[in-house]
N, C-alpha and C positions, 0 to 999 in steps of 0.2 A: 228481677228488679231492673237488670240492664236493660234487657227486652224491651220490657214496657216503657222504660226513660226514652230508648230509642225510637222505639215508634213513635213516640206523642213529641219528640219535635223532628221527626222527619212527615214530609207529605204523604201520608199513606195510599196518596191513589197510585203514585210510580213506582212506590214500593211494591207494591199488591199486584199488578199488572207483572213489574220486571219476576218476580220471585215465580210468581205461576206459567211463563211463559220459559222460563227455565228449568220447572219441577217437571213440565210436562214433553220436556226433550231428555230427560232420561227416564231410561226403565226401571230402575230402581230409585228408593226413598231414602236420601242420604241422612243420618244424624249429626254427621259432623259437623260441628260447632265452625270449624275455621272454613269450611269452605264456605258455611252461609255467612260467616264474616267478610270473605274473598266477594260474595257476590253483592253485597251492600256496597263495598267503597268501592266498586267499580262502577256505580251508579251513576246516572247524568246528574244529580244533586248536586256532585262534588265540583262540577266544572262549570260554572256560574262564570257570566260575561259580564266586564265589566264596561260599565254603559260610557261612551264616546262625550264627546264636551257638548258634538251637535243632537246627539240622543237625551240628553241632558235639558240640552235648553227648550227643546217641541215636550219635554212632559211637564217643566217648568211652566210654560206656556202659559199665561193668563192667571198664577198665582203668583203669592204674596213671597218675597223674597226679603229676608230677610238682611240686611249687611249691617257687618259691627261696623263700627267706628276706630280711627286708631287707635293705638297704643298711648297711652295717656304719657304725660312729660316726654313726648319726642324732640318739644321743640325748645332750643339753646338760648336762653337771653344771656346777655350781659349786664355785669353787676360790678357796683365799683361801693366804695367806703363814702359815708356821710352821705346818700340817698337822699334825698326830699320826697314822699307822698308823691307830689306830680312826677319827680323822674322814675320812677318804681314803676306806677299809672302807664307813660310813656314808652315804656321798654317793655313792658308786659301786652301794649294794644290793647289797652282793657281803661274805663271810665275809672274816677277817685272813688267812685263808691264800691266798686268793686275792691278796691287797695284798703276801705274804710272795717267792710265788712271782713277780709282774711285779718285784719289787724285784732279785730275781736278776738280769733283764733288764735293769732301768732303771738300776741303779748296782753296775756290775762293779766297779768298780777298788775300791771300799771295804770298807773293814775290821770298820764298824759293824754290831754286834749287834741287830740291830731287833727292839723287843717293839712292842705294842701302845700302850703311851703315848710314845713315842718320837718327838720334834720330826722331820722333816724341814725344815730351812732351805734347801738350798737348792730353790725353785719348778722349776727343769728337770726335777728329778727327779718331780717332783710332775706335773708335765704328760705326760711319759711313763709313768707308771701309767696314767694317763687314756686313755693312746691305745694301750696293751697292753691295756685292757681292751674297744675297740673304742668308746668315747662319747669326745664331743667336749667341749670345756671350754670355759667363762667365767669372767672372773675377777669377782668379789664381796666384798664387807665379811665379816667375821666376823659370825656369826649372833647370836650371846649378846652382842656390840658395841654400846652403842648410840650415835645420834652423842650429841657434847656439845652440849648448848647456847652459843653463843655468852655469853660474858661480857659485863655493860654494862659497860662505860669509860666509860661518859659522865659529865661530872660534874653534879652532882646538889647542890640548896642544903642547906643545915646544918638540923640542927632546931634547933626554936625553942627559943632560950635561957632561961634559967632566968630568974623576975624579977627578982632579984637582981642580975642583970649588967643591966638596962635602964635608962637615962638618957633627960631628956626632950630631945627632937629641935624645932626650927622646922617648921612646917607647910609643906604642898606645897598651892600655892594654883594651879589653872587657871581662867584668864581665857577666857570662852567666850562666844558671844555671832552674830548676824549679823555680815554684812559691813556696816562701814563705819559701827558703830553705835559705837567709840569705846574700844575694848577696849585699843589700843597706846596712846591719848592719855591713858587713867586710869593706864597702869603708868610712862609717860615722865610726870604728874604726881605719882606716888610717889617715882619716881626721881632728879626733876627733870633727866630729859634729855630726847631730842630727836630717838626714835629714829624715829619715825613722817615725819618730815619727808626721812626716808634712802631712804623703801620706795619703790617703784616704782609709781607706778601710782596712789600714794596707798591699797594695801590691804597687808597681811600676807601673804607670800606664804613667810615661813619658820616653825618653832615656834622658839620662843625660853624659854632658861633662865636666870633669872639671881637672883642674891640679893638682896633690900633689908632696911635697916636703917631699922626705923620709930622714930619719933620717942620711943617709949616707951622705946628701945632694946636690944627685940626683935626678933630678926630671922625674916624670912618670905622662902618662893622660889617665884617667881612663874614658872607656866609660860603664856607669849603665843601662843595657837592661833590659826592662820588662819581668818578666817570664811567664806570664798570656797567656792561648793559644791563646787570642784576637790578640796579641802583632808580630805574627810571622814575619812579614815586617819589624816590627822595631828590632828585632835578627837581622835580616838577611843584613841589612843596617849596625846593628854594626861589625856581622863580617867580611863583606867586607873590612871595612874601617879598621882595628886593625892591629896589629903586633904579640899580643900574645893574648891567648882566656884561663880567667884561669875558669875554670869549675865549678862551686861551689856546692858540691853535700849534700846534711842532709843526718849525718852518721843515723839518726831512720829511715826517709822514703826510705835511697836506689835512686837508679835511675827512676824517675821516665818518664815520655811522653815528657816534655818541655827537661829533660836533653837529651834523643837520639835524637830529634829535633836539639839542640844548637849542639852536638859530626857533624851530619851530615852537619849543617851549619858551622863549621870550615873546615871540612875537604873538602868544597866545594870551601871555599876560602884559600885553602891551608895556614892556618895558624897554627903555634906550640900550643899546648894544655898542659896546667897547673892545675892539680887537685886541688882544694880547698872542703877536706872534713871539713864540718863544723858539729855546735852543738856536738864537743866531751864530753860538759862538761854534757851533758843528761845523766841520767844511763839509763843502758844497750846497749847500744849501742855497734855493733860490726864493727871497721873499716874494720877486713879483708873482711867482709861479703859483705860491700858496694866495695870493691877495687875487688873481684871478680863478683858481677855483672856489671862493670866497662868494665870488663875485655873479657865480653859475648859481649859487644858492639866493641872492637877492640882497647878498651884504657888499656892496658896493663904498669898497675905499676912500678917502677922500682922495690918493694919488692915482687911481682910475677914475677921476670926477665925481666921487658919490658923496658925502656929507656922512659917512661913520670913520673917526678915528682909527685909525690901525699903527701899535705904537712896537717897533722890534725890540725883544727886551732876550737877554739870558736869564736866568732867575739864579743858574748855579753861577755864572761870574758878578750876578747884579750889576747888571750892565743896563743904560739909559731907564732904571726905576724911578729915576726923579719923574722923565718925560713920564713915565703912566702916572704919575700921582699928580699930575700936575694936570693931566686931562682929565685922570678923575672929580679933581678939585673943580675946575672949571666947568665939568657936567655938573657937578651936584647944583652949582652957583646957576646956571641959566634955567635950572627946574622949582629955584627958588621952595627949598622942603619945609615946611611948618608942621606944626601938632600943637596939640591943646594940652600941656602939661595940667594941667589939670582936672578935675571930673573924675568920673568910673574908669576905672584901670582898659583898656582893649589892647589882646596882644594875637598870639597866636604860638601853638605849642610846635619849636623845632626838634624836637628831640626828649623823649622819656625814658627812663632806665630806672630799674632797682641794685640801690648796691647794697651790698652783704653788709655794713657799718652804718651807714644813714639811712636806708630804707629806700622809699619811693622819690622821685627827683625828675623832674623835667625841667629846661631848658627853655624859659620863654622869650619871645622878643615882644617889648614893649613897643605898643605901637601911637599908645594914644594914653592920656593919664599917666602916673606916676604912681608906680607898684612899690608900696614900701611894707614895712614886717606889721603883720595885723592883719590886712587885709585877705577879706575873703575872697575868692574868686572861684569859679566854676571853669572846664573846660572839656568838652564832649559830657563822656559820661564819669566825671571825678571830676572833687570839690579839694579844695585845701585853706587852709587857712597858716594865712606865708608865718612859716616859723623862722626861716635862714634866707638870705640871698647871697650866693658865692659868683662870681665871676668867672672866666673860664681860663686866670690863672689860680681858680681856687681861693681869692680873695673875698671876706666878707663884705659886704656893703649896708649901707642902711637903706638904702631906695633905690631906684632904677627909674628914670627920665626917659622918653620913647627915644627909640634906634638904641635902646638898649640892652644885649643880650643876657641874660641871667638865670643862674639854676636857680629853682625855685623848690625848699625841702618843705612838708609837710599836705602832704597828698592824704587824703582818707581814700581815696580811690585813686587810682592812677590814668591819668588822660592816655589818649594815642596822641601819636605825630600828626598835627598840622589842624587840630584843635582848634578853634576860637576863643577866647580867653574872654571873661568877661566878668566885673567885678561885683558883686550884692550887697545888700547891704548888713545881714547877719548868716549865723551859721543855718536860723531857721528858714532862711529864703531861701540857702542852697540846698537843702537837701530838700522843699519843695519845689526844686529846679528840675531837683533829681529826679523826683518821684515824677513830675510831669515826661521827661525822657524818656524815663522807664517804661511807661503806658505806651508814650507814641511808638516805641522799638516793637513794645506787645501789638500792640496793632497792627501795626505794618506786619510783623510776625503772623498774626493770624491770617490776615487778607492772601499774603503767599500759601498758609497752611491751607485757607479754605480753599483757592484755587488744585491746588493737587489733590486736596479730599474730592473737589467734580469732577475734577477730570479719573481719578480710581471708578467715581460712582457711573460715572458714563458709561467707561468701558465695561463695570459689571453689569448696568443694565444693556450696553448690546450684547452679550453673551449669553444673559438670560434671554432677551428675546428670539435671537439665535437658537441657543439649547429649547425654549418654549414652540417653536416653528416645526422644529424637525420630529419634537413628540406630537402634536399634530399633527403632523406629514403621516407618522406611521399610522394613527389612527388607533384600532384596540390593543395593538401590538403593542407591548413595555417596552423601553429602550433598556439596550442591553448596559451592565455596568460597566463601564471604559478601564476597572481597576479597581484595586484597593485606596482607599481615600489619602488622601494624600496629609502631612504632616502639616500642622499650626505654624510650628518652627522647623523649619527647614535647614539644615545645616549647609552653608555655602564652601564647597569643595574647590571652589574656582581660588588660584594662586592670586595671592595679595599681600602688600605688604604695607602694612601701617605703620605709620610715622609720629612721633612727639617731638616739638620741634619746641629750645630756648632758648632765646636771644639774650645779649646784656643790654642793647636797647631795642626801643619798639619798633625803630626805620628797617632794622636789621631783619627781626622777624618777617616784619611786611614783605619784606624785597625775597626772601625766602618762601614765604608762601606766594609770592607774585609767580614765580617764579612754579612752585608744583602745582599753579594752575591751568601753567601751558602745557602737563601732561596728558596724552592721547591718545595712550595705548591701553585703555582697561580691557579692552579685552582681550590683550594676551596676559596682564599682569594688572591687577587693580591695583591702584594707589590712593590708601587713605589715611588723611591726617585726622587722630583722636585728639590731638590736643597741642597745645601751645601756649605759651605765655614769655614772659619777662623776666630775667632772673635766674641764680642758681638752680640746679634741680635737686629736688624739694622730694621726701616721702611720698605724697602724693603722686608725683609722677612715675615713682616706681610702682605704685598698686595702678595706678592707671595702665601702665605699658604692661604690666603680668595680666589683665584682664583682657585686654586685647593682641596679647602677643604684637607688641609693637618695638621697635629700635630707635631709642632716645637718639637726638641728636643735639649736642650741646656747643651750638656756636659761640666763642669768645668766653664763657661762662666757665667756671669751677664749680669741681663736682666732690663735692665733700669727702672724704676719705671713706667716714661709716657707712654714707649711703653708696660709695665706691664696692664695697664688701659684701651687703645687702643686695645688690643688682646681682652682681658674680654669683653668688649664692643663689640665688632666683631666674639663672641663667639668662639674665635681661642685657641685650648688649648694650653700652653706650660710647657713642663716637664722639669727640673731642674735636674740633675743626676752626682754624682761627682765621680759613681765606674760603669767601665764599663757592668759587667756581673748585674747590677741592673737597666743597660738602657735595655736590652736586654731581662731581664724579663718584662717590660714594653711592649718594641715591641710583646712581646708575649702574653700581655695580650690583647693588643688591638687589634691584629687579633685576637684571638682565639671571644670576643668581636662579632667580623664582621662574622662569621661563624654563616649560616643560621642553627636554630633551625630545628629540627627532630620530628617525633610524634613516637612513640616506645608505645609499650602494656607493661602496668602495670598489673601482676597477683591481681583477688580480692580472686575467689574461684575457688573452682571448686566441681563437683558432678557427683553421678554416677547413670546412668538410670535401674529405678528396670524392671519399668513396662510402657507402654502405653496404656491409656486410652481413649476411647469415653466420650465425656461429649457433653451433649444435650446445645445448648444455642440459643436459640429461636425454630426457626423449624430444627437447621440444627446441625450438631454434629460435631464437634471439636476436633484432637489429642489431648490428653495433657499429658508432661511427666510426670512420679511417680521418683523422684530422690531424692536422699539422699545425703545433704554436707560433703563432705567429708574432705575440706579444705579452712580456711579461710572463708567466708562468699558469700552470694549471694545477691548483690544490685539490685531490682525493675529499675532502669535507666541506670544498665550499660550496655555493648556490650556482646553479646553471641559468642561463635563455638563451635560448637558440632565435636568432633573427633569417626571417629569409624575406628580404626585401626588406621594407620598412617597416615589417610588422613581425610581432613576437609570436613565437608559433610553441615555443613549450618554455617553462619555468617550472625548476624544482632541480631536486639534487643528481648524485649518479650512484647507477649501483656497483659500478665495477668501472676500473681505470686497468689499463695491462700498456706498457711496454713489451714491444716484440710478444710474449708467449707469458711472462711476469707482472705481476699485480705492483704495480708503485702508488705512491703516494703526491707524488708532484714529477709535473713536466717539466721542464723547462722548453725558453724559446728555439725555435727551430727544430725542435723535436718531433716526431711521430709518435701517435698514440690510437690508442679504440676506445672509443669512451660508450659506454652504457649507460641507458638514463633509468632512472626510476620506471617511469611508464614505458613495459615491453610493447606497449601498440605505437607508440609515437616513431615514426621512420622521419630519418635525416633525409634532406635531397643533396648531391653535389654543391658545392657553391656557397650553402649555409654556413652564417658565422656562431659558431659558439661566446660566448661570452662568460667569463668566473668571472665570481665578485664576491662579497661578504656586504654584510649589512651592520655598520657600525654607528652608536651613539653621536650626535651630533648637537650641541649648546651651543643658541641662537644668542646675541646682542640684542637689547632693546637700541629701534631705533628714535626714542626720543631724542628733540632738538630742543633746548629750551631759548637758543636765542642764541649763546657765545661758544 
């Protein structure tokens, strides 16, 4: 049966031909089956050509060729909700009768008369023309649509009021100056308090707002800037906000780094400058000396000819303080100060803190309008609505007039420092205030996100084309594997140490992290902050810092007792620190801490080579050097190099040390010895200096500067 199948579809004439022209080369008549199976598939049957594109097209030649047509629904329209007949027509490139006739199809069971402007609502039907018509759909915006623009919500200050509503205001007075030159000692001698003797450290380490009544019984509000270079954000917030900037210079130290800092931060916020030379009651002290390097910076005296006051005052004897208040008085008087007590409240946030018994509280200064208990106000990203207004001797008030400094309690969120304050008119505006804030941060947020998603995407696709290049290059060859693939998560081995940083106010924190921004050494030690905030530390901060193996740092702040015991228990360190430049040595111990140990050569001795010897030891004879110490000693176990010239010609240990005929342990100087090295082929020449040493652990310093 096979037989016959196989014959009747092979061509029997090359069969018949090959089969006979092989029976007739052998002598004998084989029956086996496999060999005439062996001689069939080795037939030319088997190896059929397959015809070329140009052998193809000369037998095609003068017939009829067929060609399909494409793929039906290859092509995309667009499609949007609420259609009309004509726009369906138009988007399809197809006449109404064609959109008339798939409607028959597309919506049997209906009743409706379709003309050409005729809504279709519901989309099903609308997707079924599309695919009666053989094109595939997208759905899209309306064309003639455009989007809307976003609305601002945001709120926005008043325009300036008319003159007629404006009243005169007390002057906003910033105290500015170096550290340590006297600035809290002259406002606690206005005051007649005693604030300076509270501070930590003996410096300014908050800004401070508060009102005094001068003796004329005028009043003026004095804002106290930190002098400390930590501090520069918070100068710069006070001279923003001020009217006069009175300078406060120590006639011994001269002008120092913090004073050309504060001269440049007035003259940025174009405000009048008021010289305050203090400590004249120091001997020796020369005031023209301090008034003319004053004068190097661009503050020209008015007793070197220039037009800025310079008034010599002590602050510890309160010596000539009438003369500054009396200059003060008559600057505020020639700048003529007005505000519009009335209207929407406009101030600006000096200072915000949480305390452990009131809660959330910042410190505004009124600048415009008249902030009383009710009012709502917005400021950054927190809204409040004024529950209390305290003074900053802690006195309640019912309102605050502009140039008025005031803690302000009832925060739902709590602002930062230097804030714009501005008032709404329910609680449902502000927290659509909010929400519009919120968005713009996500925006702004994304646009940096998207920028570092192109720039990742870049460099992957030069890599790929790269990697794509060089597998082309090889050609059939596979590119070998470079390794085993490498890990999703990657565990980072590199020394780091992460910080939680919390302030008792917000200027505080700022100036703290201003401050671990100027760090620049990640690559011997990363330095990274998980987290920060305002206020005691909280539970959270300790699951925070056990997740990232981080070291709480709690400046000015109290740390609960429980959660004291908690940390201890969880091995979380937390450092306590009430003067900045003392947290910051911290910071620096504990990187310099995390910086990988080094192995460095310690000198023991050293020796100088007389002579080299043969010395027999068994059958076979052995270099040995003849050397004499010449410095420090030579220990039997430590490390060798031998120098001949400038160049090191053997390193490694020895194998024998001998004294005269005696095996020792150590040389001492001026001694003779034979020293043997490990390698019996290495020979000494005359001349050569031996050197001992040891290789001893060595911890590096970080050399961050952060500024002081």
């Amino acid at each position: 049966m096979y037989r016959s199948l196989l014959f009747k579809r092979l061509p029997l004439k090359h069969i018949r031909n090959e089969c006979i022209s092989q029976l007739s080369e052998s002598t004998t008549f084989c029956y086996d089956f496999k060999k005439w199976k062996r001689c069939i598939s080795i037939s030319s049957v088997c190896y059929k050509k397959r015809k070329s594109v140009e052998e193809r097209a000369i037998e095609n030649q003068g017939r009829r060729v067929i060609r399909y047509s494409p793929k039906a629904g290859s092509e995309v329209v667009g499609i949007w909700r609420n259609m009309t007949v004509q726009e369906i027509a138009d988007v399809l490139n197809k006449d109404v009768d064609h959109v008339f006739n798939a409607l028959e199809f597309a919506d049997k069971n209906s009743d409706v008369n379709y003309k050409k402007d005729t809504i279709i609502h519901n989309p099903q039907i609308i997707r079924d023309i599309v695919k009666i018509s053989g094109c595939r759909f997208k759905i899209v915006a309306r064309p003639d649509v455009e989007e809307k623009q976003e609305e601002n919500k945001d709120a926005v200050p008043s325009p300036p009021a008319p003159p007629e509503s404006l009243r005169p205001r007390p002057p906003v007075v910033c105290v500015m100056g170096h550290v340590d030159h006297g600035k809290t000692t002259l406002l606690d001698a206005l005051r007649d308090t005693a604030v300076v003797d509270t501070e930590f450290g003996g410096i300014t380490q908050h800004i401070g707002a508060f009102e005094v009544k001068l003796p004329t019984g005028e009043k003026v509000t004095f804002l106290d800037t930190p002098g400390h270079a930590a501090f520069t954000a918070m100068r710069s917030r006070g001279a923003r906000a001020t009217d006069i900037v009175v300078l406060v210079v120590a006639a011994d130290d001269g002008v120092m780094e913090q004073t050309v800092e504060s001269i440049r931060m007035a003259r940025e916020a174009d405000v009048p400058i008021l010289v305050a030379i203090n400590k004249i009651d120091k001997p020796g002290v020369n005031i023209e000396k301090t008034m003319r390097s004053l004068a190097k910076h661009g503050i020209v005296c008015e007793a070197l000819g220039g037009d800025i006051q310079a008034i010599a005052v002590s602050a510890l004897k309160k010596l000539h303080l009438e003369t500054l208040v009396e200059a003060l008085t008559l600057q505020a008087q020639l700048m003529d100060l007005k505000a519009d007590p009335g209207g929407y409240v406009e101030g600006v946030v000096i200072e915000a803190l949480v305390d452990p018994k009131t809660g959330k509280q910042a410190t505004v200064l009124v600048q415009r309008g008249t902030l009383r208990k009710g009012c709502i106000i917005v400021a950054g990203t927190g809204w409040a609505k004024v529950r209390v207004l305290n003074t900053a001797e802690g006195a309640s008030v019912q309102e605050a007039p502009p140039s008025t400094p005031v803690s302000v309690l009832g925060w739902r969120e709590m602002p930062s420092a230097g804030d714009h304050v501005l008032e709404v008119d329910s609680e449902k505006r502000a927290n659509e205030v909010m929400r519009w804030r919120h968005n713009q941060r996500m925006k702004e947020k994304q646009a940096a996100d998207w920028e570092v998603i192109a720039s990742k995407e870049s460099e992957h696709r030069a890599h790929y084309r790269q990697q794509l290049a060089h597998k082309r290059a090889l050609g059939r060859y596979r590119i070998k594997p470079s390794g085993p693939r490498q890990k999703m998560i990657q565990q980072d081995t590199h020394p780091t140490l992460s910080v939680l940083v919390k302030g008792d106010v917000d200027g505080s924190v700022e100036a703290i992290l201003d401050i671990l921004e100027t760090y620049d050494e990640h690559e011997r030690v990363k330095l990274e902050l998980v987290h920060f905030g305002v206020g005691q530390v909280t539970p959270s901060d300790i699951e925070i810092a056990q997740a990232f193996n981080a070291v709480i740092y709690a400046f000015n702040v109290e740390v609960p007792p429980a959660l004291a015991v908690d940390a201890r228990k969880a091995d979380i360190p937390i450092k306590r620190h009430n003067v900045i430049y003392k947290l910051v040595d911290d910071i620096k111990q504990e990187l310099s801490a995390r910086i990988p140990s080094r192995q460095e050569e310690e000198l023991i001795g050293e020796a100088n080579v007389l002579q080299q010897f043969q010395v027999s030891e068994g059958r076979k004879k052995v270099p040995v050097a003849g050397c004499r110490c010449v410095k420090g000693s030579l220990a039997r176990n430590a490390l060798y190099k031998v120098i001949r010239g400038q160049e090191v010609v053997y390193e490694g240990k020895l194998a024998s040390m001998k004294h005269l005929k005696d095996e020792v342990n150590t040389i001492k100087c001026d001694m003779e010895c034979g020293l043997r090295f490990d390698d019996a082929a290495f020979e000494v020449r005359p001349g050569d200096t031996v050197v001992c040493y040891k290789m001893v652990d060595v911890t590096d310093a970080t050399a961050w500067d952060p500024g002081f």
